[in-house]
C-alpha positions as CSV (number, residue, x, y, z in Angstrom):
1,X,0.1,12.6,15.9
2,X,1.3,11.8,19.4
3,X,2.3,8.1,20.4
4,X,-0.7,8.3,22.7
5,X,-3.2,9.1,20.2
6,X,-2.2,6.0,18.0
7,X,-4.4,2.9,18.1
8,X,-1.8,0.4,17.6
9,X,-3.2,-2.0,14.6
10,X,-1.0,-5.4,14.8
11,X,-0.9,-7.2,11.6
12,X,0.5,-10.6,11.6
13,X,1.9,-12.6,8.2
14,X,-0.9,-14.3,8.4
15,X,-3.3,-11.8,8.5
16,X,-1.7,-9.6,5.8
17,X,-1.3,-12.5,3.3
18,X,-4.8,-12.9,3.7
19,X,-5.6,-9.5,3.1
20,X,-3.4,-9.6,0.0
21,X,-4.7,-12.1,-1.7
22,X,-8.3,-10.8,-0.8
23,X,-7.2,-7.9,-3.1
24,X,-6.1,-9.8,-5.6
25,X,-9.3,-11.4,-5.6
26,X,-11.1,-8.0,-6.1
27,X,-8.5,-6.7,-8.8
28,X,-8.6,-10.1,-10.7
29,X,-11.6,-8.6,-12.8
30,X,-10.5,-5.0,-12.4
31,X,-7.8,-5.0,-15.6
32,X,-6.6,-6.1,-17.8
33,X,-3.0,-4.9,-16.5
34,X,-0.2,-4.6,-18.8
35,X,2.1,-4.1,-15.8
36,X,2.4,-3.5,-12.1
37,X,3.9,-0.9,-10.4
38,X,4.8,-1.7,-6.5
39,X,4.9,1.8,-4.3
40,X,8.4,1.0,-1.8
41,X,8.5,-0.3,0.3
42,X,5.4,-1.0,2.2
43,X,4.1,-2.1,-1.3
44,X,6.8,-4.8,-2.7
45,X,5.0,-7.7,-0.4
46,X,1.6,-6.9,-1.9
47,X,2.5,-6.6,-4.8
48,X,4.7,-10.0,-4.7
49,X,1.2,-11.9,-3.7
50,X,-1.1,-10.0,-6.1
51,X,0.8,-10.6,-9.0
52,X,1.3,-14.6,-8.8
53,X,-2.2,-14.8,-7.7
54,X,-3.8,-12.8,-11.0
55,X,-0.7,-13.6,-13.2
56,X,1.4,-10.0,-13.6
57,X,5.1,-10.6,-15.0
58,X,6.4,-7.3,-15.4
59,X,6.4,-5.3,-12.2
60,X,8.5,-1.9,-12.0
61,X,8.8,-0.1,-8.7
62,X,8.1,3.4,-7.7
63,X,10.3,5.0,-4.5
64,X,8.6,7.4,-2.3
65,X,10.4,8.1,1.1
66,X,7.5,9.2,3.8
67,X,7.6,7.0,7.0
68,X,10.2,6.6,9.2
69,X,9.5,3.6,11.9
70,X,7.7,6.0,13.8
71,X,6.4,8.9,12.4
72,X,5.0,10.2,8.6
73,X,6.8,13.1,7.0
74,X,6.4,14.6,3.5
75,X,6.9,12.0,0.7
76,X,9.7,12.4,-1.5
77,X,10.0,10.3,-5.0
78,X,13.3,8.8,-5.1
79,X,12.8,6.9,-8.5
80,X,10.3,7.2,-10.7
81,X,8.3,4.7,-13.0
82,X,10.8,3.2,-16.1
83,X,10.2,4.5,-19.5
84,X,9.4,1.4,-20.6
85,X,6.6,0.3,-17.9
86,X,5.4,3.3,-18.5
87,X,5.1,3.0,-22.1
88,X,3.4,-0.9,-21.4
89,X,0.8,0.9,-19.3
90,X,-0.5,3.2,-22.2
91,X,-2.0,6.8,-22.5
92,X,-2.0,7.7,-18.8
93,X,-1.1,4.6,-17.5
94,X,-4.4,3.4,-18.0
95,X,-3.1,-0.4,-18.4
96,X,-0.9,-0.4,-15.1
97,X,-2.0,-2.0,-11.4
98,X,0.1,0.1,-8.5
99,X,0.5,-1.7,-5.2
100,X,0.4,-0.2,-2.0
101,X,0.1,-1.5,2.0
102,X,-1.7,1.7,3.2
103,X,-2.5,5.1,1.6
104,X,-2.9,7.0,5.3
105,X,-2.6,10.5,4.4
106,X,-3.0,10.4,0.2
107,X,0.1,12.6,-0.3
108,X,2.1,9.4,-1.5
109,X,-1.0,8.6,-3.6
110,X,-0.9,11.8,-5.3
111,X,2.4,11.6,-6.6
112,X,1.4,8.2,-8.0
113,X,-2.0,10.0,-9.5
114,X,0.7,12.7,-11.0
115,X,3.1,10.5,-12.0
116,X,0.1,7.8,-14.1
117,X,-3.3,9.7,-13.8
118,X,-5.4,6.7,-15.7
119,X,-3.7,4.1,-13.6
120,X,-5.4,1.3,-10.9
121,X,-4.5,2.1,-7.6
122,X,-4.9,-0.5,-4.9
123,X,-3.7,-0.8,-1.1
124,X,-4.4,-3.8,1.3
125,X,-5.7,-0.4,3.8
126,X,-6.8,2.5,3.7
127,X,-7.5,5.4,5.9
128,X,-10.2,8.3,5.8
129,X,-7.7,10.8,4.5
130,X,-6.5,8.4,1.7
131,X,-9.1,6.5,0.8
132,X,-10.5,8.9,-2.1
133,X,-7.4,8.5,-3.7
134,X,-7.8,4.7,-3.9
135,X,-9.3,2.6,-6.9
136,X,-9.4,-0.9,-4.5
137,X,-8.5,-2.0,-1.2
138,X,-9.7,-4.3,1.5
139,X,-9.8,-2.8,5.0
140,X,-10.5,0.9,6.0
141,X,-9.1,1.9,9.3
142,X,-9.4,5.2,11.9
143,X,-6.8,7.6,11.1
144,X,-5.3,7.8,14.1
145,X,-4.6,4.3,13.9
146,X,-1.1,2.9,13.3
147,X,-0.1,-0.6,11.1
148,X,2.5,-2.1,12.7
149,X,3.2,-4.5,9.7
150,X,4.9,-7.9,10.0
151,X,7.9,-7.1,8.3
152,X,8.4,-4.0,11.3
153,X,7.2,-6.3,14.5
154,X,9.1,-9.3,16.4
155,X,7.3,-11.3,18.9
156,X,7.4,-9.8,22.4
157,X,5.4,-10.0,25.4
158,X,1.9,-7.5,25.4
159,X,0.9,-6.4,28.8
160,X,-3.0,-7.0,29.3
161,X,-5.1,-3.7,28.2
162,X,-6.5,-3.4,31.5
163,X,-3.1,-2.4,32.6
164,X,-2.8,0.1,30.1
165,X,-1.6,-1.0,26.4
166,X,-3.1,0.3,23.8
């Protein structure tokens, strides 16, 4: 997708622990989960809120290479799930929760669906593309939108849409 086809999405701290904790909220019902899985790295702060707000302890990480700061490219796993997270979760996984910020396109999704077929997937957003992949999340945007996520953003001056930001 071209820079000028991308609807830039600002997401403050704020705004994003909100979110967070409004899927924790959802997903506080949704279990019970033996152990979390957070998807890096979008997924680590997440999955830091949701599990203090709905009390997970053991949380493993899954390492999927697809963004660079600009653009989406194919995932590739880098680490896998531990044995032993894997064997908390049960047959399937059925017993884990796996974190994500966004599932945009749903390949990164798939490899999780591959990887723990039974498992709870959950992303703060989701887009069209993704969003049949997704157990629980909060906020659906376009697909051509971009997140530019608080840990990726400074403050900097915005020129007024009229004179042409996005």
């Amino acid at each position: 997708m071209s820079d000028e086809a991308r609807k830039p999405f600002p997401v403050s701290w704020d705004q994003f622990h909100r979110d967070a904790r409004a899927l924790a909220w959802r997903l506080n019902g949704a279990g019970p989960f033996e152990a979390m899985v957070a998807v890096t790295r979008g997924g680590l702060v997440p999955a830091a809120i949701v599990a203090r707000e709905i009390g997970i302890r053991v949380i493993d990480t899954l390492c999927v290479s697809s963004y660079s700061h600009t653009s989406q490219g194919e995932p590739r796993l880098l680490k896998g799930i531990s044995e032993a997270v894997t064997r908390l979760g049960g047959e399937g996984g059925k017993g884990l929760l796996v974190v994500e910020d966004l599932v945009d396109t749903g390949k990164t999704a798939r490899i999780v669906r591959d990887l723990v077929p039974h498992a709870h997937l959950a992303a703060v957003y989701a887009k069209p593309m993704g969003r049949p992949m997704v157990d629980t999340f909060i906020t659906e945007v376009s697909q051509d939108t971009w997140i530019f996520f608080p840990w990726d953003t400074g403050l900097s001056y915005l020129p007024p849409i009229r004179d042409g930001a996005a």
